[in-house]
C-alpha positions in Angstrom: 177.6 174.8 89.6 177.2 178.4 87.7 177.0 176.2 84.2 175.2 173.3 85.7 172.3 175.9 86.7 172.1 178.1 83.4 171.8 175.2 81.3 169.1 173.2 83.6 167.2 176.1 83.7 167.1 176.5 80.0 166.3 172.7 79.7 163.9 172.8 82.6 161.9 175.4 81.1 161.7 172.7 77.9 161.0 170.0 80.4 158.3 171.7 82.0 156.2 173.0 79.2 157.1 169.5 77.7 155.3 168.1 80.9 152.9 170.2 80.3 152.4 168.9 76.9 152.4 165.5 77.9 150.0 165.8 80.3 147.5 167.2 78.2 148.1 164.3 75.6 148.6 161.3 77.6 146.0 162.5 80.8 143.6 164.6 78.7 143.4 164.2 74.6 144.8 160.8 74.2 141.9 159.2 76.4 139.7 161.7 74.8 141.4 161.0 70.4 141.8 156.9 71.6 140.0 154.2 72.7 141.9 152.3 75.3 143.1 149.6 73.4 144.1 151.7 70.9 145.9 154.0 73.5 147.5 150.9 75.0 149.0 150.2 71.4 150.7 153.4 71.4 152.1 153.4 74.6 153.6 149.7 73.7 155.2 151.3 70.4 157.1 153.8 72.0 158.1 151.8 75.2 159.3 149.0 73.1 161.4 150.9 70.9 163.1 152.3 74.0 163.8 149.0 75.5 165.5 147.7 71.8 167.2 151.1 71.2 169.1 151.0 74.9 170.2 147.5 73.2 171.1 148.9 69.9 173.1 151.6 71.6 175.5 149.0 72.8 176.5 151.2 75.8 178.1 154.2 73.6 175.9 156.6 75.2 177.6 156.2 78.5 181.2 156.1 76.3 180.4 159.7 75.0 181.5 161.6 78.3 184.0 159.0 79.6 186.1 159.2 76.8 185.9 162.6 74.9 188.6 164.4 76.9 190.8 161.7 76.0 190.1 162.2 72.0 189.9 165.7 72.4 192.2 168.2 70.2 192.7 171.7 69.2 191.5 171.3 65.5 188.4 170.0 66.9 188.8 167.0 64.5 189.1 164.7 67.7 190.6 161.9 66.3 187.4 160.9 64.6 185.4 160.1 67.5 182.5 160.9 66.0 183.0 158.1 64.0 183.1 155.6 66.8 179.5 157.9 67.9 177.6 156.6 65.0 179.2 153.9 63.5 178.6 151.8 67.0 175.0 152.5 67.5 174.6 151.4 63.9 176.0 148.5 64.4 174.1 147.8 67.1 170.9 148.7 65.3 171.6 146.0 62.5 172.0 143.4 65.2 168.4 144.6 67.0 166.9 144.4 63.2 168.3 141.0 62.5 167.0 139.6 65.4 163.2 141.2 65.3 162.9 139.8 61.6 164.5 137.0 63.0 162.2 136.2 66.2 159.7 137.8 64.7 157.1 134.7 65.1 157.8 133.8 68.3 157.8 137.6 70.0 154.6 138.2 68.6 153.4 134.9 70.2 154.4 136.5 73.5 151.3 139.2 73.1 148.7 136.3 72.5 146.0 138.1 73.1 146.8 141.2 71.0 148.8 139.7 68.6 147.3 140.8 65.1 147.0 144.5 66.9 150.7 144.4 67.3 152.0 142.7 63.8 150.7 146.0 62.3 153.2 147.7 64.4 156.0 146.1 63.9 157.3 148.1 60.7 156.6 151.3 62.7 158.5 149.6 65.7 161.6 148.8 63.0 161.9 152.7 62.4 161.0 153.9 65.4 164.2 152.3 66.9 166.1 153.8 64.4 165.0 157.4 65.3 165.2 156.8 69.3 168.4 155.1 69.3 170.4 158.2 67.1 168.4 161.1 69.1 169.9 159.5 72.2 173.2 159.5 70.6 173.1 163.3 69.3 171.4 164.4 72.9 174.5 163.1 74.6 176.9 164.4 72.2 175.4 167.8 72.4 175.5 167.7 76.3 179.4 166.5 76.3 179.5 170.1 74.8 177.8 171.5 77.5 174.6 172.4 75.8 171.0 170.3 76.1 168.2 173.3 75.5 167.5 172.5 72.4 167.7 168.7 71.7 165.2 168.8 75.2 163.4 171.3 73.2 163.3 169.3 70.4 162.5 165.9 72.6 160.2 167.6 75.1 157.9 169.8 73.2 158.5 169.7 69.3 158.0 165.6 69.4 154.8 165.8 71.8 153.6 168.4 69.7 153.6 166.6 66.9 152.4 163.3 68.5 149.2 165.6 70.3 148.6 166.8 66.4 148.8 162.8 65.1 146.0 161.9 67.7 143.9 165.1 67.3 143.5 164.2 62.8 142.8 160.9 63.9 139.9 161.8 66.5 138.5 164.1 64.0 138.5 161.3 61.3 141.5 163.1 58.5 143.5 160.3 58.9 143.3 156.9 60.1 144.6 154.5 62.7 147.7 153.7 60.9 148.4 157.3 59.6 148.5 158.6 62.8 151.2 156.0 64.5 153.5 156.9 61.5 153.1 160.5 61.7 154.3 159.8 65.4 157.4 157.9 64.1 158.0 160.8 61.8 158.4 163.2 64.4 161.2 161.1 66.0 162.8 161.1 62.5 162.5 165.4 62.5 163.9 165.8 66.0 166.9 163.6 65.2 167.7 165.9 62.2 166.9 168.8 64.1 169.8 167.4 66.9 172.1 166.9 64.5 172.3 170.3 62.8 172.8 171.7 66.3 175.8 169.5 67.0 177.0 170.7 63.9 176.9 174.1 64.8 178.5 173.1 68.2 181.1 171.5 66.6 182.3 169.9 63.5 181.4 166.5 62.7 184.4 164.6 61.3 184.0 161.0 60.5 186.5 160.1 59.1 188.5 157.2 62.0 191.8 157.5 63.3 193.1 154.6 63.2 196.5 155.3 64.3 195.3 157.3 67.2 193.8 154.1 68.7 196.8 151.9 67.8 199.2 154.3 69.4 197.2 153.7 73.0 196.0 150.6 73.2 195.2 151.1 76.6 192.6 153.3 75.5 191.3 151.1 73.3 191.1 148.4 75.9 189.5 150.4 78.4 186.5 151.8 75.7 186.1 147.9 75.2 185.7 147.2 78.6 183.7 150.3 80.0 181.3 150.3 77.2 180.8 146.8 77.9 179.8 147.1 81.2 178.2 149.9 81.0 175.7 148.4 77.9 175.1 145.6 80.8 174.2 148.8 83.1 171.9 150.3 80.7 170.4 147.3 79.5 169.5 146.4 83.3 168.2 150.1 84.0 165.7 149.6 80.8 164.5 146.4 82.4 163.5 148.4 85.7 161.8 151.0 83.8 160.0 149.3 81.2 160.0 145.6 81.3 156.2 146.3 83.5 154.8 147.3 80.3 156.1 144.9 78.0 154.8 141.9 80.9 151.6 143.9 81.1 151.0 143.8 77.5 151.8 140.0 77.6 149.9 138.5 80.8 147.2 141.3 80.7 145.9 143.1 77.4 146.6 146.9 75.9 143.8 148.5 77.8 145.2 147.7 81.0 149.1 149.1 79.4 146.6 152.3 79.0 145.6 152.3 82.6 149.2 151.7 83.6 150.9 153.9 81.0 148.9 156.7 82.7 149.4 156.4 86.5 153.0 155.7 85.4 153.6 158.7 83.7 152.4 160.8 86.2 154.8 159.3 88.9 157.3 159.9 86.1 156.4 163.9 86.4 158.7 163.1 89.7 162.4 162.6 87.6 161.9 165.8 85.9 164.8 167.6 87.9 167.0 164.8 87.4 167.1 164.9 83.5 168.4 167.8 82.9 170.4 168.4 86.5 172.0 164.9 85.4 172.2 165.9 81.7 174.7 168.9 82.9 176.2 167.7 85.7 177.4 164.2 84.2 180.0 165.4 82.0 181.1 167.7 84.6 181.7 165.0 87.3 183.6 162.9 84.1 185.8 166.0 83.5 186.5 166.1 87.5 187.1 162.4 88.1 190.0 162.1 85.3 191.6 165.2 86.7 190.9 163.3 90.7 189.0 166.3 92.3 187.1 164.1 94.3 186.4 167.2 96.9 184.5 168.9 93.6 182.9 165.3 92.7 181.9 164.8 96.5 180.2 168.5 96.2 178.5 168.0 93.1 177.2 164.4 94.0 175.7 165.7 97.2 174.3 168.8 96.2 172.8 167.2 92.9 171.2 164.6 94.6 169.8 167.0 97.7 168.4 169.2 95.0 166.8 167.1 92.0 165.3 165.0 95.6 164.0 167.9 96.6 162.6 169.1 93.7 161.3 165.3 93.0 159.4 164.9 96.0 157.4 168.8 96.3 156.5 167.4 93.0 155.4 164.1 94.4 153.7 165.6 97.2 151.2 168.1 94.6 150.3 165.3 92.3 149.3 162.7 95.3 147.4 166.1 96.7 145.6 166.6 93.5 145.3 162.5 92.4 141.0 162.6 92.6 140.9 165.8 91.2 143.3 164.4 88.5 141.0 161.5 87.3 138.3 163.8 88.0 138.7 166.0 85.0 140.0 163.3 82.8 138.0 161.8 80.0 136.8 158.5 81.0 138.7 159.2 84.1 136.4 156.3 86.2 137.9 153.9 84.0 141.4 154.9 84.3 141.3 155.7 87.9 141.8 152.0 88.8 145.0 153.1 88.2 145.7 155.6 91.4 147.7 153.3 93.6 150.0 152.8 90.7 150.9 156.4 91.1 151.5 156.3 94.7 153.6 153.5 94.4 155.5 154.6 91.8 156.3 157.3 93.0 157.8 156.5 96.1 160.0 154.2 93.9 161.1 157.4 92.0 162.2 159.0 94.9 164.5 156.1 95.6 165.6 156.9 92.3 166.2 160.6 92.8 168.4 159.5 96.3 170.8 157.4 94.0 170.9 158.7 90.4 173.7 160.2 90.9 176.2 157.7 91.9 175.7 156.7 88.4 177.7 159.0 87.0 180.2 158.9 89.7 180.8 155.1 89.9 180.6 154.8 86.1 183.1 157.1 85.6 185.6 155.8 88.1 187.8 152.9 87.6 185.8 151.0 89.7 182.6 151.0 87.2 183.0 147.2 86.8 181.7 146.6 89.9 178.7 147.4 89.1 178.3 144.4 87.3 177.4 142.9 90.8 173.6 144.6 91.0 172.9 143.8 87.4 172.0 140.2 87.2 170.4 140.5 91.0 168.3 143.6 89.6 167.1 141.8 86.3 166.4 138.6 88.0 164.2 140.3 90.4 162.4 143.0 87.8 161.5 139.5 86.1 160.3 137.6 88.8 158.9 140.7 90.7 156.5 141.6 87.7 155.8 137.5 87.3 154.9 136.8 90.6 152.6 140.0 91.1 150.8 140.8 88.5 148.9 137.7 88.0 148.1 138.2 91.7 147.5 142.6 91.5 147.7 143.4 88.2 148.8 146.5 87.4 149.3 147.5 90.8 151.6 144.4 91.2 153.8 145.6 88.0 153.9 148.7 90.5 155.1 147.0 93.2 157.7 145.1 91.4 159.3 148.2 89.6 159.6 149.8 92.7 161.0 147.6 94.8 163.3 146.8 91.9 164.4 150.6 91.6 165.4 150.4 95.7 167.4 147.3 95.2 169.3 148.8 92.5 169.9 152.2 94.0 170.8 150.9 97.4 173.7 148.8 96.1 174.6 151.4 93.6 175.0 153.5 96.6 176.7 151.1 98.6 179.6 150.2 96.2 180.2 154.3 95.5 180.8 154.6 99.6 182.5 151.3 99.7 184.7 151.8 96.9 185.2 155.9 96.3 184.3 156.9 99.9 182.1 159.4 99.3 178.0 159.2 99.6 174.9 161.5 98.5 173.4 161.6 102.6 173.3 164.8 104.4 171.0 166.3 106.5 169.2 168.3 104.6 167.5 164.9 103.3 167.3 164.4 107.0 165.0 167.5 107.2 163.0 166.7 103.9 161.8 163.3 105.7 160.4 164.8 108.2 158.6 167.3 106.9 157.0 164.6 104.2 155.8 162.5 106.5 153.1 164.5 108.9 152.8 166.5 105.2 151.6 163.2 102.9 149.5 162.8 106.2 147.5 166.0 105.4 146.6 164.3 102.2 144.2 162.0 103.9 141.8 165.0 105.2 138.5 165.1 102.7 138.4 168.7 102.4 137.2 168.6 98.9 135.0 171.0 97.1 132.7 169.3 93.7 134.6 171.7 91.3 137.7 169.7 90.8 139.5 172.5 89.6 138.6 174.9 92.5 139.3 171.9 94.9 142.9 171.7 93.2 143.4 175.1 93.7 142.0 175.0 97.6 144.2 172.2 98.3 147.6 173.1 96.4 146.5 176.6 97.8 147.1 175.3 101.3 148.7 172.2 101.5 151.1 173.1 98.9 152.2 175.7 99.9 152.7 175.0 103.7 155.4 172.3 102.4 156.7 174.8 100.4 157.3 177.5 103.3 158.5 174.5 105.4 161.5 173.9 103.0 162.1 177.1 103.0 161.5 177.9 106.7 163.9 174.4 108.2 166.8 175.6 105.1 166.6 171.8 103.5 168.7 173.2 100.7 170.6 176.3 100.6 170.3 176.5 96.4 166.5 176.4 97.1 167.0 178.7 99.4 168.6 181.2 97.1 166.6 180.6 94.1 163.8 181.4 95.9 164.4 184.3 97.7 166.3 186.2 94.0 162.9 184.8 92.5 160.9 187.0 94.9 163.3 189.8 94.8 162.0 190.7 91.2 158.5 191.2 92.9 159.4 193.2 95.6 159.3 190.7 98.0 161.8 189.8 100.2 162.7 187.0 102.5 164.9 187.0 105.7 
């Protein structure tokens, strides 16, 4: 775990100021630089060019640390396999392009009621693909090596940054409405350069194919097809969990309601923080483990990985839900967005699901039993579709809530299941035992009105108290002995020790 925790804690550090960033521009300035439909039109830009890029990537993402090891060599040339990197996604980038200009008419039809909003978009939309498609390729490549600080640097703060600067020329009148969404696009553009100098500096990027490597084992070959196939399938049906609510939003509702939503959901999303960058280290490591068959390591590391980002998930759950009024409170036009509050709390307890099975991911997909995870995928997408169809014309955004959720369970429940059925091995132990039922009488303190009218003295009253009583009950019941230690050599360094 000694490399698992040096890296996370570089790229956590990046996370957190990142989150910090964000929730100054998405809570804060971005109500406060855009009007909401205008907001909702940015939030739609970048959401959709996630959903088309996870098509355009055609699954190599996940092909990156299956198959490295097995191109590996000692000149570092790797039998090109940097070519397969970026000469897939490409691919997959021309099909995604052919069939935007293609359907063009008929998905803009979709978004009836903000249709001529959107069409201005859809250049922006054509790039922006582009830019998020590649910086998911280099971030991968660059953890295979064992190193994410910077491309999360680059992804976390440099990008939000720049996207908190766009919005700020716009709100003071520099530039105008159309500027500012391409400046945004731009800063994709930067960080992907930016990731690909540092995987140059990792390693050398040779791109010229091997053709005869992949000739002389055409079992390799076989299996690449197959995995990356399947996989693709698994991607594709994790980006219909995660964003197909905004996208239906944005259809059956209008963009200032995908403004309402894109906040509450973001700050459930304040919950999977941990995960990215524990699963951004620990991924390749469990790959590296399973081809050599230490499952006693992989058992370990699945465990542990899911105890602690679940941990970490839910104290962060538990200060946001204590804080929600004082939240909306302090936010610009914060009575119009607060119609969003139970999409938070719903949310969230969806992401908490999806901090319990995150990382059989990794596990199952890297296992030569990943096909069966082709089972959960058409149940999942069926239901995200019917889920967000049936409920929002009945809840609104609170039913887009609902249907997410209960589509994240679904998914992570079977995931789990097969990995147990199949491998043997499960992320339960008691330490999430001891985490339930501290939560429980803990969320229930979150009903008490002890408020104060300064919202930001109330936060600091409530988080004061409340906060940090979970804390010390962590601590005190030992729900996670890397907790635990963290804690106790953090408080060292002030003198203050812990038995």
């Amino acid at each position: 775990m000694g490399v698992i925790i040096r890296q996370s804690i570089k790229a956590t550090a990046s996370n957190y100021i990142g989150t910090l960033l964000g929730f100054l521009s998405l809570f804060l300035l971005f109500p406060l630089f855009f009007e909401p439909t205008d907001l909702g039109a940015v939030r739609f830009l970048l959401e959709a060019a996630a959903v088309l890029s996870t098509f355009a990537l055609m699954g190599t993402h996940y092909s990156i640390n299956r198959f490295f090891p097995y191109f590996k060599t000692e000149d570092r040339r790797n039998h090109g396999f940097f070519f397969w990197v970026f000469v897939l996604p490409a691919t997959g980038y021309l099909l995604v392009l052919a069939g935007l200009l293609f359907f063009r008419e008929p998905l803009l039809a979709l978004f009836r009621m903000d249709a001529q909003k959107l069409e201005t978009l859809f250049p922006m939309l054509i790039l922006l693909v582009l830019f998020s498609l590649f910086q998911v390729v280099t971030e991968s490549a660059s953890a295979n090596h064992g190193r994410i600080a910077v491309p999360n640097f680059l992804r976390e703060i440099f990008i939000r940054v720049c996207l908190i600067a766009a919005g700020f020329a716009f709100f003071r009148g520099w530039i105008d409405f159309q500027t500012a969404l391409w400046l945004m696009v731009a800063a994709y553009g930067l960080a992907v350069a930016g990731n690909i100098l540092f995987l140059s500096r990792l390693t050398p990027i040779h791109l010229k194919p091997d053709f005869k490597f992949l000739k002389a084992h055409p079992e390799l070959r076989k299996e690449m097809l197959r995995f990356t196939g399947f996989l693709f399938l698994g991607g594709v049906t994790g980006l219909i969990i995660s964003k197909l609510d905004f996208l239906m939003i944005t259809s059956m509702k209008q963009l200032s309601d995908t403004a309402i939503y894109s906040i509450g959901f973001y700050l459930a999303m304040l919950i999977e923080i941990p995960k990215r960058t524990l699963l951004q280290v620990s991924a390749p490591i469990i790959s590296s483990h399973m081809k050599e068959g230490n499952m006693q390591e992989v058992q370990d590391l699945y465990r542990r990985t899911t105890l602690n980002q679940l941990l970490a998930g839910a104290t962060l759950f538990y200060l946001i839900w204590l804080n929600i009024d004082n939240l909306y409170d302090v936010m610009p036009r914060g009575d119009y967005y607060r119609s969003g509050k139970m999409v938070v709390l719903i949310l969230g307890v969806g992401r908490l699901f999806d901090l319990l099975g995150s990382s059989s991911g990794p596990v199952l997909a890297n296992s030569k039993y990943y096909a069966w995870t082709f089972v959960n995928f058409g149940i999942v997408a069926v239901l995200a579709v019917l889920g967000n169809y049936l409920l929002i014309p009945l809840y609104g955004i609170t039913g887009a809530a609902m249907a997410t959720s209960l589509t994240i369970m679904v998914n992570h429940i079977l995931v789990i299941y097969i990995t147990w059925l199949k491998l043997g091995i499960h992320p339960f132990d008691r330490g999430q035992l001891r985490l339930l039922l501290i939560m429980i009488p803990m969320f229930a303190l979150t009903l008490i009105p002890y408020r104060l009218e300064n919202p930001f003295l109330n936060g600091v009253l409530r988080t004061g108290t409340a906060g940090l009583l979970f804390v010390y009950l962590l601590y005190a019941f030992r729900v996670s002995y890397d907790m635990n230690d963290m804690l106790k050599r953090s408080l060292n360094r002030f003198g203050i020790r812990l038995k």
